[in-house]
Every structure is written in structure tokens, then in C-alpha cells.
C-alpha positions in Angstrom: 98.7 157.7 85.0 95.1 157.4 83.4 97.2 157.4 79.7 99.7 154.7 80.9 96.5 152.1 82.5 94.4 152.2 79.3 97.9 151.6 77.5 97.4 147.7 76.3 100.7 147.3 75.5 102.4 148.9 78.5 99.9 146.9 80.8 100.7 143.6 79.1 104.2 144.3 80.0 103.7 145.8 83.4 102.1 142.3 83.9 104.7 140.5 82.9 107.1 142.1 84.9 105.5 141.2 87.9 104.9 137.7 87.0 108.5 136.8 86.3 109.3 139.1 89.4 106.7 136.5 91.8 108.1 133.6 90.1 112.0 135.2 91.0 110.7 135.4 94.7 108.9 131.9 94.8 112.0 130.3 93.7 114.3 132.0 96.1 111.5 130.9 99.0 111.3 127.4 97.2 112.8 125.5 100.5 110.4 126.9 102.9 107.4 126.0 100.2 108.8 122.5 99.8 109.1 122.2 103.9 105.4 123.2 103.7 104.5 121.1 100.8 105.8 117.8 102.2 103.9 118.7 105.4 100.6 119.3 104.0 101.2 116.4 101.8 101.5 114.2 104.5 98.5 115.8 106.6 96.3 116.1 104.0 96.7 112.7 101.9 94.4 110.8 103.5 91.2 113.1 103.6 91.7 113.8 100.2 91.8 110.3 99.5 88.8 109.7 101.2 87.0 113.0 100.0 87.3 111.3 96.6 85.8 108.1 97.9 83.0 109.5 99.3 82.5 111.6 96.2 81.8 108.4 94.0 80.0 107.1 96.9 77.7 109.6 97.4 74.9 108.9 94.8 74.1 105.6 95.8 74.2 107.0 99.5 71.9 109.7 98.6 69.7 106.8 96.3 69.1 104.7 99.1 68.3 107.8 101.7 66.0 109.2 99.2 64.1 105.5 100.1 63.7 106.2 103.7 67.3 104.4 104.6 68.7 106.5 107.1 72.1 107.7 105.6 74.4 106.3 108.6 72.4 102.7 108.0 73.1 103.3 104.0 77.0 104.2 104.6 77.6 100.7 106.4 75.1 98.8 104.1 77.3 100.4 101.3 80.5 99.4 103.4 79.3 95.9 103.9 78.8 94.8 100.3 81.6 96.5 99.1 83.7 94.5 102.6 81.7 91.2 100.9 82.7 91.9 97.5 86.3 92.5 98.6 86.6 89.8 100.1 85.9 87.2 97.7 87.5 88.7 95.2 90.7 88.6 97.4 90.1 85.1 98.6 90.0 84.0 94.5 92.9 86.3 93.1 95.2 86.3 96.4 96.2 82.8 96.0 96.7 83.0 92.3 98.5 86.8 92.9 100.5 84.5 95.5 101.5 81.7 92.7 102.4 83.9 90.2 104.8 85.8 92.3 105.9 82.9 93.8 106.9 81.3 89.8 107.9 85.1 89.3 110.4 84.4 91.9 111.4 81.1 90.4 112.2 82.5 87.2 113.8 85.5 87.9 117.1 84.1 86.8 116.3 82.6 83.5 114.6 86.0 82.7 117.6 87.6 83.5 119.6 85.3 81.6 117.5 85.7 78.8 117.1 89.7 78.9 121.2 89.7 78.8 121.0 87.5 75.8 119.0 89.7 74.1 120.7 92.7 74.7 124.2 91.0 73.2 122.2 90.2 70.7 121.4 94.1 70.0 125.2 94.9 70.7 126.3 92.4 68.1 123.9 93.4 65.5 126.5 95.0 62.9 123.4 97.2 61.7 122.4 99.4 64.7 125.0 102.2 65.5 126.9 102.8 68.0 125.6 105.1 69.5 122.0 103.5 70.2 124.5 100.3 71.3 125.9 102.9 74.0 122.4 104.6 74.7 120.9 101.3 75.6 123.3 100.1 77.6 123.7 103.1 79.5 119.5 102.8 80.5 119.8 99.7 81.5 122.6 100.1 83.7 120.5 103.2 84.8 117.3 101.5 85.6 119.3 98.6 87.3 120.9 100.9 89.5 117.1 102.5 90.3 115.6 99.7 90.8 118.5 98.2 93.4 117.9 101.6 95.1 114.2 101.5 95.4 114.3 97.9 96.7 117.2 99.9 99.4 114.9 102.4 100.4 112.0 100.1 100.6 114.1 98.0 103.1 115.5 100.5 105.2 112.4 102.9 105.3 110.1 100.4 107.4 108.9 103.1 109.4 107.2 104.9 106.6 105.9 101.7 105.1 104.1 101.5 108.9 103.0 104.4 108.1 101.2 104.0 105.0 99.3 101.5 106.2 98.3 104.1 109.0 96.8 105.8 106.5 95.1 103.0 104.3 94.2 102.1 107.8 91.9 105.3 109.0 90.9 106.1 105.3 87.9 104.1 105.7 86.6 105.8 108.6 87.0 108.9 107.3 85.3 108.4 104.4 82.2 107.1 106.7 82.1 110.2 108.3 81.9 112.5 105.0 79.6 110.1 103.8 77.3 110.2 106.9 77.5 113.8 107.4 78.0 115.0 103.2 75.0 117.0 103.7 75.7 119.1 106.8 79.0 119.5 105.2 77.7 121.5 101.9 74.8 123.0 104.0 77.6 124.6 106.5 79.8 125.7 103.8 76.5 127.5 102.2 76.2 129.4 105.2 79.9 130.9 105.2 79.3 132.4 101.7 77.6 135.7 101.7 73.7 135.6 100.3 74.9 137.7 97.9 77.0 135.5 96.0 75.0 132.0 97.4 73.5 131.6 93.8 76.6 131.5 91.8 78.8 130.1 94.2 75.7 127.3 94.5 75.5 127.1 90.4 79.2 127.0 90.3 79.5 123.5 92.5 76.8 122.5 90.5 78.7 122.8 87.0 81.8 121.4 89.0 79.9 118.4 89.5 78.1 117.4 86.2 81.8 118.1 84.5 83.3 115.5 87.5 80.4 113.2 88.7 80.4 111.4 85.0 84.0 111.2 84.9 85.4 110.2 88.2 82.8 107.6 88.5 83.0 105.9 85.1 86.6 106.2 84.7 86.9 103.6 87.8 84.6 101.1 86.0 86.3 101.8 82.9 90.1 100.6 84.4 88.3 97.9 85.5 86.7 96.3 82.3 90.0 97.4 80.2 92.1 95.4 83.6 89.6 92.3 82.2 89.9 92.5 78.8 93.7 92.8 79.1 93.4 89.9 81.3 91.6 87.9 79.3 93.3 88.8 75.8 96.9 87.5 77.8 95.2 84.5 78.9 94.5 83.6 75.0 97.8 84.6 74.0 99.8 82.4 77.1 101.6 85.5 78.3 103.2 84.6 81.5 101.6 86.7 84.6 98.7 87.5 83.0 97.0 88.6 86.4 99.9 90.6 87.5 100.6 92.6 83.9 96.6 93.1 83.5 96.6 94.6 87.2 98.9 97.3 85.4 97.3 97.5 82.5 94.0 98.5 84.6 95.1 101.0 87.3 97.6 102.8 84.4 94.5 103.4 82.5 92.9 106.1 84.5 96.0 108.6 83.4 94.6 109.8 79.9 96.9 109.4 76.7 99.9 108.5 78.6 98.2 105.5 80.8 98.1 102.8 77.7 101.9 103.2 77.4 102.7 102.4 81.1 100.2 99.7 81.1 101.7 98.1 78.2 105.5 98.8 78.8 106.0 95.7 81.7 104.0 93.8 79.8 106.6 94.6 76.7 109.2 93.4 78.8 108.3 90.7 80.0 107.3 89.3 76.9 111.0 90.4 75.6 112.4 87.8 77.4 110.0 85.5 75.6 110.3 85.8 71.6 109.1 88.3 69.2 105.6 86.9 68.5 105.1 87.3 71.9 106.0 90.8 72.3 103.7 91.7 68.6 100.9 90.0 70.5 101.4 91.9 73.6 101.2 94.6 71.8 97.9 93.4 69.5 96.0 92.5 72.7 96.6 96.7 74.4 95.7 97.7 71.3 92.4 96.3 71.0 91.8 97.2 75.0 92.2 101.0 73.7 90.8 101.0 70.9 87.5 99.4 72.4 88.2 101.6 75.3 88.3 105.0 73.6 85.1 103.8 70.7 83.2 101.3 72.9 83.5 101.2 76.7 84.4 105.0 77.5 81.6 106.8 75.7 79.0 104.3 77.3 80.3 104.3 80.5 81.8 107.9 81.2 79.2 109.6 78.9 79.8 113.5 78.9 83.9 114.4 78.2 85.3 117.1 80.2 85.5 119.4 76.8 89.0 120.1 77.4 91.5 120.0 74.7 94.2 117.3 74.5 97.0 119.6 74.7 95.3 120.9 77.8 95.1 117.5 79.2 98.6 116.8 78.4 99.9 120.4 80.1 97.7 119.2 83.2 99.6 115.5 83.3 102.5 117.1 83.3 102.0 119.5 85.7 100.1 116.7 88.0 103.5 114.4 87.5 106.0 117.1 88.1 103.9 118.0 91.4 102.9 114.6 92.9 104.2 112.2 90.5 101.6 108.9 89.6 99.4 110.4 91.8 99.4 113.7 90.7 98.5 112.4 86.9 95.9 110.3 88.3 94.5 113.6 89.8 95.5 116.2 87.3 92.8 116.2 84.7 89.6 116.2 87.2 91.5 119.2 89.7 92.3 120.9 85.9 88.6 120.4 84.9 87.6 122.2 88.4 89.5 124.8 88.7 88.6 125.6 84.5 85.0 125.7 85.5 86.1 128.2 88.5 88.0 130.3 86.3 84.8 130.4 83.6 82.5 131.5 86.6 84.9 133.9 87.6 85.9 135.3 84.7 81.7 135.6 84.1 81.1 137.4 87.0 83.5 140.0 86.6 82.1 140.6 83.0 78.8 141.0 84.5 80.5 143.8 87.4 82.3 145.8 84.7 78.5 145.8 82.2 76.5 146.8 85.5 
């Protein structure tokens, strides 16, 4: 037995054997997981949502406590500005949110009109073959037949709809809460971890929050000032629905790598149904946003990277987008980042068992 464990080989495979044999057994249970999934999904959403909140909330909380502001009279001043800032910003962009959807509307047949005309146009180009003829028909009779299926399901499933804005609905108050109470919260969880291990588990949240704080936080103010610039480079260019397409642009950006490209794409399309020029310019202006982004805005804003390698970041994205979908890329990088400096302190502490 004591020749077989100090085997590498044979351990290596031994290992392996049981991994594929615990993946064989999670797929046959995979309904029952999925049942459980959707469940907690549903339960858990909105704390987690408004764990996040109060996460990039909590410095300024803790800033204006630290001045003799008692935390529950810091939470609603916090609430209140950010109410007043809300609010005038809705007041000034709902109307023109209102008229561009409105015009939207309006024009939805000409767009159409001109989208068909520019895919005969592909399908009488003698130079493309057929195949890529046949291939881009057959996606965009796919994608119509999506999108007339979303707006079905949107239609018929009211009821969750109602309850969606459930949720958005007691978000709020449950971010007040873990924002009034933050403290008790990490001081109570302290006390369930033996004294033994209250140092590294302490150092651990620590090194989980100077690899998230920077990021989380910036990366918000980041969408927005790439949201602006995008709006204000499709101003200059006249691109129709500049407000709309820059909206995309700006809540796209916070998935790394692959956020540009879904920011640009409806952007792309509309401004097919425009001319050429338009679409090069389209495709000037997110250029610039990125490029200042990734050189300019990022690195002053974010400050420290989460030192993980692209091709980690991309594994995480699609991991995140198999799991939860937009939301789960949204997520993916800063849970990745976590659970990488758990593994680190982990992997640490049973180095320092097997030396002692």
C-alpha cells in the first residue's frame, strides 16, 4: 500500500479516475442539481445583488462613520444623493430615451427595408460563394426566429416580469441593511472561525479585498466614462440612437475582452442599414473608446489588475456565461479572482502543515 501512495504516477491516475468517476455521477444527478440550481438562483439573486452594492458602498459608509456620522444616518445620506442624482439624470435622459424609441419605432420599417436590401445585395454579389450566401441567410432567419420568440415569451411571461421588479423592488432595502449592519456582519462571522485559524482566515478576506475593492469599484466608473465617450464620439459622427447604442456600449464594457464586441455589434447594425462610412466610423469611434480605455482611463481609475492571465480570464467568461449567462460574465472574473486567492491561502497553509 505504502509503495503504491508514494507512486506519482499511479496517484495521478488514481486521481483521475475518480474525477471522471464524480463528473459520471454529477451528470447522471444533473436534473436534481438544475432543480436546485434554478431554486437557489431565484432565492439568492437579490442578496447577492445587493451584497455587491453594499460592497462598493462600503468605503464611503465607513469614510463618513470614521467622521462621527452614525452609519444608519451615513447609509440614507448615501441613499439620498445617489435618489437626487438618479433622479435628474432620469428626468434629462427619460424623455430623450422616450424620443428615440419612439423614432425607433417610426423607422422600423425603412430599417427593415433597407437591411433586406442589403442582404440581396450580398446574395447577388457574383464574388462571395455560396456557401457564405447560404450561411448568412440561414442566421438571419435564425436570429429572426429568436428574436420573435423572445418578444413571445416576454408577452406571455407577465408574471415573471412582476416578479423582477419584486426584486429590483426590495434590493434597495437589503442593501441598507448590509450597509448598516457591515460590521456586526464580519465581527459575527470572526467569531464562528476557530482562534486558531482567525489570523489567516482574517489575512485571507483581507487579500480578497485589495485584489476586488480596486476593481469592482473602478470598473463601474470605467463603463461609465467609456458609455460617454461612445456617446459623444456617435454624436459627432450623426449615428442614429446615439443614447440607446452608447447605453450598450457602457454596461457591455464591464465583461473583459469580450465586452467591446457586444457593445459595438448593435451599433454595427444599425449603422448597416445606413452606408458604409457609417458603419467604418462606428467602428473608428469603439475603437478609440478601448483603446483609451485599456492605456488611459482603466489604469487610472481601476489601478492594481487582478494578475490573472488572459487565458484565465477568458476560461472564467466562459464558465461565468455557460453558468448564468450575461450575468455570469459580468461576475466571473471578480468570483474567479476570489476563489484564486482562496486557493493560494490554501494551498499555503497546507505547505506550512506538511514543513511543521
Amino acid at each position: 500500500m505504502e509503495r503504491f501512495t508514494h507512486n506519482r504516477l499511479l496517484m495521478a491516475f488514481a486521481y483521475i479516475i475518480l474525477g471522471l468517476l464524480s463528473l459520471f455521477l454529477l451528470l447522471q444527478i444533473k436534473p436534481m442539481l438544475m432543480q436546485v440550481y434554478d431554486f437557489l438562483k431565484a432565492v439568492l439573486t437579490p442578496f447577492i445583488i445587493a451584497m455587491i452594492i453594499s460592497y462598493v458602498l462600503h468605503p464611503v459608509v465607513s469614510m463618513l462613520h470614521d467622521r462621527k456620522v452614525p452609519r444608519t444616518a451615513a447609509v440614507l445620506l448615501i441613499y439620498a444623493v445617489f435618489s437626487a442624482s438618479l433622479t435628474v439624470l432620469l428626468v434629462n435622459m427619460i424623455p430623450m430615451l422616450v424620443e428615440q424609441l419612439q423614432e425607433l419605432n417610426a423607422h422600423a420599417p425603412e430599417l427593415t427595408m433597407r437591411a433586406q436590401n442589403l442582404v440581396s445585395d450580398f446574395n447577388n454579389n457574383s464574388y462571395l460563394p455560396d456557401s457564405f450566401r447560404n450561411g448568412l441567410n440561414h442566421s438571419l432567419y435564425g436570429m429572426e426566429k429568436r428574436l420573435t420568440q423572445f418578444i413571445t415569451n416576454l408577452i406571455n411571461n407577465i408574471g415573471s416580469m412582476l416578479n423582477v421588479v419584486f426584486v429590483a423592488f426590495i434590493i434597495p432595502f437589503l442593501a441598507f441593511y448590509i450597509l448598516k449592519d457591515f460590521e456586526v456582519f464580519e465581527r459575527t462571522v470572526i467569531t464562528y472561525v476557530p482562534k486558531t485559524h482567525r489570523k489567516n482566515i482574517v489575512r485571507m478576506f483581507k487579500d480578497i479585498d485589495d485584489a476586488l475593492g480596486s476593481y469592482i469599484r473602478g470598473q463601474f466608473l470605467v463603463c461609465v466614462i467609456v458609455g460617454v465617450l461612445a456617446y459623444i464620439g456617435y454624436l459627432i459622427i450623426g449615428m442614429p440612437y446615439a443614447l440607446l447604442l452608447a447605453g450598450v456600449v457602457a454596461v457591455t464594457n464591464i465583461i473583459p475582452y469580450l465586452g467591446p464586441f457586444f457593445g459595438a455589434a448593435p451599433a454595427l447594425l444599425m449603422a448597416s442599414t445606413v452606408s458604409l462610412k457609417m458603419m467604418l466610423l462606428v467602428a473608428l469611434v469603439n475603437t478609440v473608446c478601448q483603446i483609451l480605455e485599456g492605456n488611459v482611463i482603466s489604469p487610472q481609475v481601476v489601478g492594481r489588475t487582478l494578475h490573472m492571465h488572459p487565458l484565465s480570464i477568458i476560461f472564467a467568461l466562459l464558465v461565468g456565461g455557460e453558468i448564468a449567462g450575461i450575468v455570469g460574465m459580468i461576475l466571473a472574473v471578480p468570483v474567479f479572482a476570489a476563489l484564486k486567492v482562496i486557493a493560494q491561502h490554501l494551498f499555503a497553509y497546507y505547505v506550512r502543515r506538511r514543513t511543521t
